[in-house]
LUMTOR-748833 format. One record per residue: x, y, z negated of N, C-alpha, C in turn. Coordinates in Angstrom, 2 decimals. Each point is the difference from the previous one (the first is absolute). Layout:
<pts>
<pt><n_east>X</n_east><n_north>Y</n_north><n_up>Z</n_up><ca_east>X</ca_east><ca_north>Y</ca_north><ca_up>Z</ca_up><c_east>X</c_east><c_north>Y</c_north><c_up>Z</c_up></pt>
...
</pts>
This chain:
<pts>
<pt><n_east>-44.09</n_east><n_north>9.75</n_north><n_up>15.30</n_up><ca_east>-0.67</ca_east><ca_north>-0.01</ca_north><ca_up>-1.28</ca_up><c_east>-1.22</c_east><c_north>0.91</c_north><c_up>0.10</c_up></pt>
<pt><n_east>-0.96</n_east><n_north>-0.48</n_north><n_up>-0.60</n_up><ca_east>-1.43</ca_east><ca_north>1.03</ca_north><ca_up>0.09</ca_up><c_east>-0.29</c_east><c_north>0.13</c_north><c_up>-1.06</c_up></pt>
<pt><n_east>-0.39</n_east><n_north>1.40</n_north><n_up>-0.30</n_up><ca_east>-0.64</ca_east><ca_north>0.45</ca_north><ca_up>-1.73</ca_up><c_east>-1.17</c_east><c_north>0.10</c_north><c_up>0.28</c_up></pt>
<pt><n_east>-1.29</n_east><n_north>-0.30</n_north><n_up>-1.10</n_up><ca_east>-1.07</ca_east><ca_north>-0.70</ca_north><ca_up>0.30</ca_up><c_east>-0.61</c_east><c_north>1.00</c_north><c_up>-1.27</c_up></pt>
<pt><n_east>-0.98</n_east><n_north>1.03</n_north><n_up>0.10</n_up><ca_east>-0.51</ca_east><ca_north>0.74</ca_north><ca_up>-1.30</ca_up><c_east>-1.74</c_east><c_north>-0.04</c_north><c_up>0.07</c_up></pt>
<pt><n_east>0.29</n_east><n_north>0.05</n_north><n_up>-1.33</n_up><ca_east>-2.10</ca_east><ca_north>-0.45</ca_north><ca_up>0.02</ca_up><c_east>-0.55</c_east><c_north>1.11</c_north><c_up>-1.08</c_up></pt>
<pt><n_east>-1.31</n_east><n_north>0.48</n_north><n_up>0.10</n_up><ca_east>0.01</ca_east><ca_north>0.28</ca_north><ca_up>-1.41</ca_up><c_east>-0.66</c_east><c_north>-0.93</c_north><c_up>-1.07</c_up></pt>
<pt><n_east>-0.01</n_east><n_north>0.16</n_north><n_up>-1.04</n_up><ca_east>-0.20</ca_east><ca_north>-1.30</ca_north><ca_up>-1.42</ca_up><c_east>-1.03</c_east><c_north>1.07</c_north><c_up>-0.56</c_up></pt>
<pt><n_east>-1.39</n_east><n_north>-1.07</n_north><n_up>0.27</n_up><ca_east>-1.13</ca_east><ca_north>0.58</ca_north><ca_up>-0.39</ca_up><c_east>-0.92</c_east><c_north>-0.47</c_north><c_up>-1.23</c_up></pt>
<pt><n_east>1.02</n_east><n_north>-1.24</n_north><n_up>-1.02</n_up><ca_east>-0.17</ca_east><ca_north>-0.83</ca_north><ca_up>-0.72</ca_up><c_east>0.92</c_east><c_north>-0.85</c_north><c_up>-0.62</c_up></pt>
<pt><n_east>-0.28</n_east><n_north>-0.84</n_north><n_up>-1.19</n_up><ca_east>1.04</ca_east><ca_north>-0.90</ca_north><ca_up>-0.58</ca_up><c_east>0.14</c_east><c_north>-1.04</c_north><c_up>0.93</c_up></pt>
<pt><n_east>-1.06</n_east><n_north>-0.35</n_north><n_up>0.99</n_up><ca_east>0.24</ca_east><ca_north>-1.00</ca_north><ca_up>0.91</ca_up><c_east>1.72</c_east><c_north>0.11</c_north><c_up>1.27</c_up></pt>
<pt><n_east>-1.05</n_east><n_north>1.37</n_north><n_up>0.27</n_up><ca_east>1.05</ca_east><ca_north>0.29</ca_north><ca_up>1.22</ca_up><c_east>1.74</c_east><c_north>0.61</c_north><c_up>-0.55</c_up></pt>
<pt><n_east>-0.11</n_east><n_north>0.25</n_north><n_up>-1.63</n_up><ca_east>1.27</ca_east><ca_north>0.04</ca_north><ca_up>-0.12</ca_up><c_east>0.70</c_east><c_north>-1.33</c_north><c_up>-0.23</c_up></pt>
<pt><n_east>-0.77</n_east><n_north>-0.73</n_north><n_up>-0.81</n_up><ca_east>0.43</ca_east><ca_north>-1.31</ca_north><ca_up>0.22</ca_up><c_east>0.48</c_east><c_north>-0.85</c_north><c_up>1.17</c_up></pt>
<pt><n_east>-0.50</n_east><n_north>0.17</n_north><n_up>1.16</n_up><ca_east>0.22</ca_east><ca_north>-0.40</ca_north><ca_up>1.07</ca_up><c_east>1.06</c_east><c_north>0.49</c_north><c_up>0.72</c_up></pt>
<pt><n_east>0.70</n_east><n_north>1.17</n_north><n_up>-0.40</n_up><ca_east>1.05</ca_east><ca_north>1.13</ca_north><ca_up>0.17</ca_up><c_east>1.20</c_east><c_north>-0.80</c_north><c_up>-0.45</c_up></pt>
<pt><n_east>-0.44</n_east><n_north>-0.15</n_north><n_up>-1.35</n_up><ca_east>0.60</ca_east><ca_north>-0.45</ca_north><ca_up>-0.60</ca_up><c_east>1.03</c_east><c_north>-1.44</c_north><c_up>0.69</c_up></pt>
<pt><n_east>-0.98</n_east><n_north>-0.78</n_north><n_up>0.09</n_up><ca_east>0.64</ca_east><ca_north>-1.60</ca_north><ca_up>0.56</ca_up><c_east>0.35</c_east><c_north>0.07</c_north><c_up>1.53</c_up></pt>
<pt><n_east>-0.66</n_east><n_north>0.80</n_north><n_up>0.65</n_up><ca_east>0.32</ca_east><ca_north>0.49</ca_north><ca_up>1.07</ca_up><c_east>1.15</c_east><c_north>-0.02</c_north><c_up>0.09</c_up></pt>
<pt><n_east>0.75</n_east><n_north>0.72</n_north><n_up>-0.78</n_up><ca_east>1.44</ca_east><ca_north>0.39</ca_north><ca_up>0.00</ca_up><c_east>0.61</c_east><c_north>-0.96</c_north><c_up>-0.77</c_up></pt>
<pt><n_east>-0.32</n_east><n_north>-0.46</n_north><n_up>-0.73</n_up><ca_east>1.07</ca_east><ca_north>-1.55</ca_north><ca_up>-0.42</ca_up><c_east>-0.22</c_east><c_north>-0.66</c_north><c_up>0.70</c_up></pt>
<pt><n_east>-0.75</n_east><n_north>-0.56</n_north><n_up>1.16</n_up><ca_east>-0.09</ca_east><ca_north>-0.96</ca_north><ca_up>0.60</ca_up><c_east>1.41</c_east><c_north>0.40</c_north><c_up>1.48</c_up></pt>
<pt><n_east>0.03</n_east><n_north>1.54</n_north><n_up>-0.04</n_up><ca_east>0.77</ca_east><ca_north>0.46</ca_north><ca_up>1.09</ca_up><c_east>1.49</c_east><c_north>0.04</c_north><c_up>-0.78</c_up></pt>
<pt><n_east>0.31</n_east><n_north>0.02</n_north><n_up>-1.06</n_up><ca_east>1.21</ca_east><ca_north>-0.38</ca_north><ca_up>-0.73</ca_up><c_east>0.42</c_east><c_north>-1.45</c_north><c_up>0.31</c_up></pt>
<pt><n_east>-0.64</n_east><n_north>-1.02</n_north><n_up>0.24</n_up><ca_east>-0.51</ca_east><ca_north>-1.37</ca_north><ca_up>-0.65</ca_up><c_east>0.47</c_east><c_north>-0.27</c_north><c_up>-1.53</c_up></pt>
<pt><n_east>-0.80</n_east><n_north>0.64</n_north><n_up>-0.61</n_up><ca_east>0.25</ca_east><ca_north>-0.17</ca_north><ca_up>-1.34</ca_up><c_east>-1.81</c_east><c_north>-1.11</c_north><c_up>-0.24</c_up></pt>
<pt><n_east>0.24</n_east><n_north>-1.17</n_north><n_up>-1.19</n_up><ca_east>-0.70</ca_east><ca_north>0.01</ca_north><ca_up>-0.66</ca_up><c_east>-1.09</c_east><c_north>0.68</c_north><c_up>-1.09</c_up></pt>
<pt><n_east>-0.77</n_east><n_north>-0.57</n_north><n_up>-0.23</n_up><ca_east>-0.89</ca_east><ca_north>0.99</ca_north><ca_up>-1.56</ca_up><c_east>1.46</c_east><c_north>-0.19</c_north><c_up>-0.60</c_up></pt>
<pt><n_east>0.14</n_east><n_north>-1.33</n_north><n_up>-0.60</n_up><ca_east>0.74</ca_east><ca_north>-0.33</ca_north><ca_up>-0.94</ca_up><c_east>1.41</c_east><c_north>0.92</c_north><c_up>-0.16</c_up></pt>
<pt><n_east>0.95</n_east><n_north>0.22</n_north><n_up>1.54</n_up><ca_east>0.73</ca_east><ca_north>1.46</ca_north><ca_up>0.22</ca_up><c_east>0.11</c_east><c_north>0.93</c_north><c_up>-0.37</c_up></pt>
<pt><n_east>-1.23</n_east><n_north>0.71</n_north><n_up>0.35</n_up><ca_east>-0.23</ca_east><ca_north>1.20</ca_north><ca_up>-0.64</ca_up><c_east>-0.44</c_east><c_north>0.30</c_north><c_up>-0.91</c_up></pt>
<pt><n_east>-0.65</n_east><n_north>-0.89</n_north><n_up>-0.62</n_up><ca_east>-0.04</ca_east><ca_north>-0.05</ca_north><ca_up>-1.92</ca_up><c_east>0.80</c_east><c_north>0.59</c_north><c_up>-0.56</c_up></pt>
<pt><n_east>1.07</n_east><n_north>-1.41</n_north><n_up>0.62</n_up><ca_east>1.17</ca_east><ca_north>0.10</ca_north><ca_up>-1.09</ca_up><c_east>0.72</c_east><c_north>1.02</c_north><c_up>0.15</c_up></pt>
<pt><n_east>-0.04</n_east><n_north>1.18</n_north><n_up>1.67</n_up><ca_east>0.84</ca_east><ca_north>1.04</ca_north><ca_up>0.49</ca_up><c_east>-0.65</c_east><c_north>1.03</c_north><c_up>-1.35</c_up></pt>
<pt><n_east>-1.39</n_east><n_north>-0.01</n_north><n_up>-0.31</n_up><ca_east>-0.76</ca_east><ca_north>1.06</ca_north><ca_up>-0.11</ca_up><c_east>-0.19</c_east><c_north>-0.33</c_north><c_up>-1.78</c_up></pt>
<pt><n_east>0.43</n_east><n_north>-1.24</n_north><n_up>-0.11</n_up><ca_east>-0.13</ca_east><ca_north>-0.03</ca_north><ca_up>-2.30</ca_up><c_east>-1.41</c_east><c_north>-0.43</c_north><c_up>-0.48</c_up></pt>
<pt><n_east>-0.94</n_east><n_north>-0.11</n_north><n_up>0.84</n_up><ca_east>-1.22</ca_east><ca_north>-0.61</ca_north><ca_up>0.19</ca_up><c_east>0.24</c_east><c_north>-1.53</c_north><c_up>0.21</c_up></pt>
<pt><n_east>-1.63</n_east><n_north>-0.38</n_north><n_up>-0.59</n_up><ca_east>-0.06</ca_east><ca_north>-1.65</ca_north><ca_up>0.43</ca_up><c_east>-0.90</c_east><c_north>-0.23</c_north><c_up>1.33</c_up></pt>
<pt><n_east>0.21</n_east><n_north>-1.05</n_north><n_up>0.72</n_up><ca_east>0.02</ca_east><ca_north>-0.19</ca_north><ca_up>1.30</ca_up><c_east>-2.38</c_east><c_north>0.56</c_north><c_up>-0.10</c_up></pt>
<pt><n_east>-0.32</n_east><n_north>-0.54</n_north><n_up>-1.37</n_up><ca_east>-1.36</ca_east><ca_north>-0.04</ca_north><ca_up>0.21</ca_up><c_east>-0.71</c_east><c_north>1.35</c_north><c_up>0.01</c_up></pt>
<pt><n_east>1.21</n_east><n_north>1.29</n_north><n_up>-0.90</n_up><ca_east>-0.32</ca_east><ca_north>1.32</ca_north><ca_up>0.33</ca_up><c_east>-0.21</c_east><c_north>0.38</c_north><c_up>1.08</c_up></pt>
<pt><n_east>1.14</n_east><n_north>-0.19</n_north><n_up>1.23</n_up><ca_east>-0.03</ca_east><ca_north>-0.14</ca_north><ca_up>1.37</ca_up><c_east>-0.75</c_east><c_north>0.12</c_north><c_up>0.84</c_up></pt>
<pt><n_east>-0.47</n_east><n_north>-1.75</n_north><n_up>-0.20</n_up><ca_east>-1.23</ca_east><ca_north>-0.50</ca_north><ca_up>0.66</ca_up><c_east>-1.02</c_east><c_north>0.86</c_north><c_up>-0.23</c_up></pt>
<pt><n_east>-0.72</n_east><n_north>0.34</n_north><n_up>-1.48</n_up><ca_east>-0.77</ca_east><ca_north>1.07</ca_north><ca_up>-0.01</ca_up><c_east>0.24</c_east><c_north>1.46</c_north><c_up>0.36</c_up></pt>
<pt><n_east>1.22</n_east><n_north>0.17</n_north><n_up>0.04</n_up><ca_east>-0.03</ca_east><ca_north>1.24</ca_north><ca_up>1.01</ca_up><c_east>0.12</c_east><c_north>-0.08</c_north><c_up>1.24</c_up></pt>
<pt><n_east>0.38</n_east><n_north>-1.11</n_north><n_up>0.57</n_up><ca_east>-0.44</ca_east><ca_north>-0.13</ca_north><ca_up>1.61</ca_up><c_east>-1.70</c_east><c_north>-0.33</c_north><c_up>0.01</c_up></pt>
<pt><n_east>-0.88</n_east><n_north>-0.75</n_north><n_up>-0.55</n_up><ca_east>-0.88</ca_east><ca_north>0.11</ca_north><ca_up>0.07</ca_up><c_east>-0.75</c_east><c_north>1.12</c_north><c_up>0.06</c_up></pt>
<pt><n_east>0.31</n_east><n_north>1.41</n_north><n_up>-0.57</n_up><ca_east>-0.65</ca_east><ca_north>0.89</ca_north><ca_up>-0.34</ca_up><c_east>-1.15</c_east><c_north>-0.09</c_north><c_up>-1.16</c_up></pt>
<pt><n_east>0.86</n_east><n_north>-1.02</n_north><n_up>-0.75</n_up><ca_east>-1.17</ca_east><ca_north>-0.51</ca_north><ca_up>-1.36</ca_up><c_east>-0.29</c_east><c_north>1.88</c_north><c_up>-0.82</c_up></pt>
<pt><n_east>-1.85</n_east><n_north>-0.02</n_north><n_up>0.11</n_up><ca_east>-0.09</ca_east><ca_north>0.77</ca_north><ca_up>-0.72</ca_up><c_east>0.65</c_east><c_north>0.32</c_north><c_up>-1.74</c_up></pt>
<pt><n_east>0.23</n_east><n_north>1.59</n_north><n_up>0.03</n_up><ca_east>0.32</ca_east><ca_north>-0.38</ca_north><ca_up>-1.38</ca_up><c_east>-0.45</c_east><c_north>2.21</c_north><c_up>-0.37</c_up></pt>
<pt><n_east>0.12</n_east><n_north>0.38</n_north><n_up>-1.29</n_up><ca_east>-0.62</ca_east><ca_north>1.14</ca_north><ca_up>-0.39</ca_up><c_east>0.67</c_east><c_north>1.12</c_north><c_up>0.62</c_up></pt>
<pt><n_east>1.49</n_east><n_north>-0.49</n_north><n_up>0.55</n_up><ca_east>1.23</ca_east><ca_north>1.05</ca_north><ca_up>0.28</ca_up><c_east>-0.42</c_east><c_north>-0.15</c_north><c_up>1.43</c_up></pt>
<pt><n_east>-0.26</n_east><n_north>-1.25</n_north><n_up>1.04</n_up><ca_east>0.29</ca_east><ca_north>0.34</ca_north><ca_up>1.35</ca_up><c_east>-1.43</c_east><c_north>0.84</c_north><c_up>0.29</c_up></pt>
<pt><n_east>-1.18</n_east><n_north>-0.38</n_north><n_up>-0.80</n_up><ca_east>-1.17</ca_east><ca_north>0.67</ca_north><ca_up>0.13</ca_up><c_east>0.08</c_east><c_north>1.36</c_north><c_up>-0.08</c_up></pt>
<pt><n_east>0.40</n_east><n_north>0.46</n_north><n_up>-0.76</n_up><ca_east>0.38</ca_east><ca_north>1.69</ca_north><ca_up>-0.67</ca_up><c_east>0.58</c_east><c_north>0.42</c_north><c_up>1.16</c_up></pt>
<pt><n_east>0.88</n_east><n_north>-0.60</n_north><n_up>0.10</n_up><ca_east>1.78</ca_east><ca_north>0.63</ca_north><ca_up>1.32</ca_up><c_east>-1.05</c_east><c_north>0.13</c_north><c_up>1.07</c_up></pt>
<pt><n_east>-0.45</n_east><n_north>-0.66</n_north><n_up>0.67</n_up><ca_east>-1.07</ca_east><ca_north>-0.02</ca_north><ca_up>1.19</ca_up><c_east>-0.91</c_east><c_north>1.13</c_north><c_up>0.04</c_up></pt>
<pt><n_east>-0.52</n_east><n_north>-0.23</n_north><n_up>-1.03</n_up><ca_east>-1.36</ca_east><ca_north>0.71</ca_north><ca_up>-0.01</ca_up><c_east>0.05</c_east><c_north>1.72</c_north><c_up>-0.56</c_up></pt>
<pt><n_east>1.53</n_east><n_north>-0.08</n_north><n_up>-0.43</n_up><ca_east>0.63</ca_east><ca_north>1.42</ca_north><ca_up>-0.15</ca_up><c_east>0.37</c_east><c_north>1.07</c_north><c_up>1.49</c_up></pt>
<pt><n_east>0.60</n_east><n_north>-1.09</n_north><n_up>0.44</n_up><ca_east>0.41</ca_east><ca_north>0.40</ca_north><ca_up>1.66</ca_up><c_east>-0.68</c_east><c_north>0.41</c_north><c_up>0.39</c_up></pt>
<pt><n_east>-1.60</n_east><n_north>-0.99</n_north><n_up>0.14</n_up><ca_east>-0.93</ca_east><ca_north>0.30</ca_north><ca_up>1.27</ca_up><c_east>-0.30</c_east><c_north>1.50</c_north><c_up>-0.68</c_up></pt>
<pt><n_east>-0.36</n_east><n_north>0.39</n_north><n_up>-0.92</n_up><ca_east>-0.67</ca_east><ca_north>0.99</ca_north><ca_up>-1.21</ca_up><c_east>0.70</c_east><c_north>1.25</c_north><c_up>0.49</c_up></pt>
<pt><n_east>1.20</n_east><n_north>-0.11</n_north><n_up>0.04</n_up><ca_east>0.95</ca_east><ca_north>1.42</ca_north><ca_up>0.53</ca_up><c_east>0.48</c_east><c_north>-0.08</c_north><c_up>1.34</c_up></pt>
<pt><n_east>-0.19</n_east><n_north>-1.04</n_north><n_up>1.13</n_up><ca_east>-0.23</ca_east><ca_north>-0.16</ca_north><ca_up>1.56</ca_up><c_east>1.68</c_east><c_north>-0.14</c_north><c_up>0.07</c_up></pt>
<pt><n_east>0.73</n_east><n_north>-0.59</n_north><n_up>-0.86</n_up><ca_east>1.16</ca_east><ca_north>-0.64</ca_north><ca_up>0.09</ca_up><c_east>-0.08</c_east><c_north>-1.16</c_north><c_up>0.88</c_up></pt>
<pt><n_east>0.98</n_east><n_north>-0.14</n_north><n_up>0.99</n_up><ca_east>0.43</ca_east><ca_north>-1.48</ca_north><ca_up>0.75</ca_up><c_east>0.97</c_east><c_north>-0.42</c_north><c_up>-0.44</c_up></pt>
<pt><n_east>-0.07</n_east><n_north>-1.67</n_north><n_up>-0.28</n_up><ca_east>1.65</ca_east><ca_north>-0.52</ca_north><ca_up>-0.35</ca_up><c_east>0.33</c_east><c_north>-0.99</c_north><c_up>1.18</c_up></pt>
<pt><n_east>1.16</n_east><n_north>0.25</n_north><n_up>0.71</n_up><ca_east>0.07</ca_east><ca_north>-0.17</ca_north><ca_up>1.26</ca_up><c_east>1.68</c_east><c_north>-1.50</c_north><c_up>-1.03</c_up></pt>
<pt><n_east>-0.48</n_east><n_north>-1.02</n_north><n_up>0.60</n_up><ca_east>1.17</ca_east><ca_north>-1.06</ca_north><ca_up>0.31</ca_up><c_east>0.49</c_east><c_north>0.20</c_north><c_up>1.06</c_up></pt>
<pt><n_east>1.53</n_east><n_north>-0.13</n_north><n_up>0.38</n_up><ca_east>0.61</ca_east><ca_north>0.01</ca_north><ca_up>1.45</ca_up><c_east>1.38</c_east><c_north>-1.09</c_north><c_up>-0.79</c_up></pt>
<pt><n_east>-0.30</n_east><n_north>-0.90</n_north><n_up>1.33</n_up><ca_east>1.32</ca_east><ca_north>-0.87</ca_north><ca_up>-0.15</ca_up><c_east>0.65</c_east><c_north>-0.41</c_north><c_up>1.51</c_up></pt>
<pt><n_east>0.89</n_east><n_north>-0.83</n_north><n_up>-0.14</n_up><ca_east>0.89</ca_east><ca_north>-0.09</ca_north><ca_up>0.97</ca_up><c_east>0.34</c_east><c_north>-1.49</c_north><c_up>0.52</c_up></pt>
<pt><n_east>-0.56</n_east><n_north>-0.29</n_north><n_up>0.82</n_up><ca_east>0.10</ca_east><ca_north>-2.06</ca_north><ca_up>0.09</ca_up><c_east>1.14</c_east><c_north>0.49</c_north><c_up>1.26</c_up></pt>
<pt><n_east>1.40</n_east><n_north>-0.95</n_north><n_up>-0.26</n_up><ca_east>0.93</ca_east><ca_north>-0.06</ca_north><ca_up>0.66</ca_up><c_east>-0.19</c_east><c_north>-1.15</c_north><c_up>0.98</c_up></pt>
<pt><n_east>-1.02</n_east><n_north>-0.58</n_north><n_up>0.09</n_up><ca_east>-0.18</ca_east><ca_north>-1.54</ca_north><ca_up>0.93</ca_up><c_east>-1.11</c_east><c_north>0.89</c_north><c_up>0.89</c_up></pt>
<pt><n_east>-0.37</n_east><n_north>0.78</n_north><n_up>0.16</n_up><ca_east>-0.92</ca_east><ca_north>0.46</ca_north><ca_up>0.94</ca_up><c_east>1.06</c_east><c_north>1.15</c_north><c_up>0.80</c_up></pt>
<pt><n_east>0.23</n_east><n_north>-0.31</n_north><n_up>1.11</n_up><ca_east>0.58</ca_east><ca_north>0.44</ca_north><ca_up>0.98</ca_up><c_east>-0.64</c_east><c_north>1.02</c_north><c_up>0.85</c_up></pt>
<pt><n_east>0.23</n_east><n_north>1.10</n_north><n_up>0.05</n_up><ca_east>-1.08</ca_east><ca_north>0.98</ca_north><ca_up>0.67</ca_up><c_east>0.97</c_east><c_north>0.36</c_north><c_up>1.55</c_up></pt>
<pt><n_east>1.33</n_east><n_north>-0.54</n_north><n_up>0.13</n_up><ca_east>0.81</ca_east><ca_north>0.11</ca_north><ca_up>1.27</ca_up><c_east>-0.83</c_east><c_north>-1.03</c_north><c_up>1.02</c_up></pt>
<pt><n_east>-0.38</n_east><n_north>0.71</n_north><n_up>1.30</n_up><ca_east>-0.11</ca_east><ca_north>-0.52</ca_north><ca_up>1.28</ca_up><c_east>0.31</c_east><c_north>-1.50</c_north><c_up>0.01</c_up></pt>
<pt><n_east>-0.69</n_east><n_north>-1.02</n_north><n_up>0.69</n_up><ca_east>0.65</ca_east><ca_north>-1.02</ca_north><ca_up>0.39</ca_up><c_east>0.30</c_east><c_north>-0.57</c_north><c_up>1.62</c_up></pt>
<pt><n_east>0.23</n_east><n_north>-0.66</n_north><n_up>0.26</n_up><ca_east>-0.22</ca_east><ca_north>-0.43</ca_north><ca_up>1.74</ca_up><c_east>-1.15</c_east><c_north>-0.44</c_north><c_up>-0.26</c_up></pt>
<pt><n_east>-0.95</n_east><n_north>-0.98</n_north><n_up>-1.12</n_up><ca_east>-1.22</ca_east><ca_north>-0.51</ca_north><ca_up>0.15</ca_up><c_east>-1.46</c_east><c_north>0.93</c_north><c_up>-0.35</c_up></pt>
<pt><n_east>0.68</n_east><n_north>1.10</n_north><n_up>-0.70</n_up><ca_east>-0.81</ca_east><ca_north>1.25</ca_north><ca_up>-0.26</ca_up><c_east>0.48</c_east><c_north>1.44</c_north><c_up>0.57</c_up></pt>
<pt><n_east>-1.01</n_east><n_north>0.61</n_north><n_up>0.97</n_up><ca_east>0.60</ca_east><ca_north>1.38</ca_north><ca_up>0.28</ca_up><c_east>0.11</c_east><c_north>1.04</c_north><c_up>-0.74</c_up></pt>
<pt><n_east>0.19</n_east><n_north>0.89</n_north><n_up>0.10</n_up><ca_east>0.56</ca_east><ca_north>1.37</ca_north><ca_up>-1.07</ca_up><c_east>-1.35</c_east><c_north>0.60</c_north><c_up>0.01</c_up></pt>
<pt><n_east>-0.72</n_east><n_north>0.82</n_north><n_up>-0.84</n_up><ca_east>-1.25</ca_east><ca_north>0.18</ca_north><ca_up>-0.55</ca_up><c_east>0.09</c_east><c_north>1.60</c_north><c_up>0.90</c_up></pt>
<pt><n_east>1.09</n_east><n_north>0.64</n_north><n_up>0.33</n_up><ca_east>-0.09</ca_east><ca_north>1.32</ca_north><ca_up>0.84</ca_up><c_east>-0.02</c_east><c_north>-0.65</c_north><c_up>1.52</c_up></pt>
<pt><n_east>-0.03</n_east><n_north>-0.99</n_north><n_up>0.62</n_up><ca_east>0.20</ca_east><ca_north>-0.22</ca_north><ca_up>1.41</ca_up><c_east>1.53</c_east><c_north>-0.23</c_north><c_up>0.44</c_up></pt>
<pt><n_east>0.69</n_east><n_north>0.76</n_north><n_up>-0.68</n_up><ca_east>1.44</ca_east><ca_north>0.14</ca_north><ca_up>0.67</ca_up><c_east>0.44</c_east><c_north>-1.41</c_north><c_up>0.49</c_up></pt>
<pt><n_east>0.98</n_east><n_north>-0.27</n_north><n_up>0.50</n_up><ca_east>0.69</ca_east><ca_north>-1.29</ca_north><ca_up>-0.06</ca_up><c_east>1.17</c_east><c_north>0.16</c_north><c_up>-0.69</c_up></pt>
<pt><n_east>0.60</n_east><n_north>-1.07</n_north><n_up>-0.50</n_up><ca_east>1.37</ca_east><ca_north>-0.21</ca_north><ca_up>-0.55</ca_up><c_east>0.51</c_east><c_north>-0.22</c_north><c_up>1.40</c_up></pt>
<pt><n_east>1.80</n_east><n_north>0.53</n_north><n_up>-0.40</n_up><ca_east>1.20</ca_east><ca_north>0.09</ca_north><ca_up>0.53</ca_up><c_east>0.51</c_east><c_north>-0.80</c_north><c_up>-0.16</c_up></pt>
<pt><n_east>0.78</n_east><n_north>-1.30</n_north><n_up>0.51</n_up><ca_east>0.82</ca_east><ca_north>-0.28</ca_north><ca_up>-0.72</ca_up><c_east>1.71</c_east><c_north>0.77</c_north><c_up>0.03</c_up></pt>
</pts>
């Protein structure tokens, strides 16, 4: 499993955080709507990073006081163990 962290420098890139990680659930919009009490089109505009007066403020507050908001998630389909068709990123070899 590999954890994957970025920092979110916008409504875009949290948005993208955002679906990022439902797409690594395999959840739908429609999914996590309904996980989250929202309608699927709130969603969409928050994966878009649709401007709005709050994500503008939140942003532009951060940069103002040199705050980072760091996303880190965890995709369980990305395999960071050695393979026979890929070598180990230190040189070593595997044992079997």
């Amino acid at each position: 499993m590999a954890t994957f962290t970025g920092r979110v420098r916008s409504g875009q890139e949290l948005g993208d955080a955002i679906r990022q990680g439902r797409e690594i659930h395999g959840w739908s919009q429609r999914e996590l709507a309904a996980r989250l009490g929202v309608t699927q089109k709130w969603l969409w505009e928050l994966e878009q990073g649709k401007p709005g007066l709050l994500m503008e403020r939140l942003f532009a507050a951060l940069r103002l006081v040199d705050v980072s908001l760091l996303a880190e998630f965890e995709d369980p389909t990305h395999d960071l163990r050695p393979s026979p068709d890929r070598p180990r990123s230190d040189g070593a070899q595997d044992t079997a």
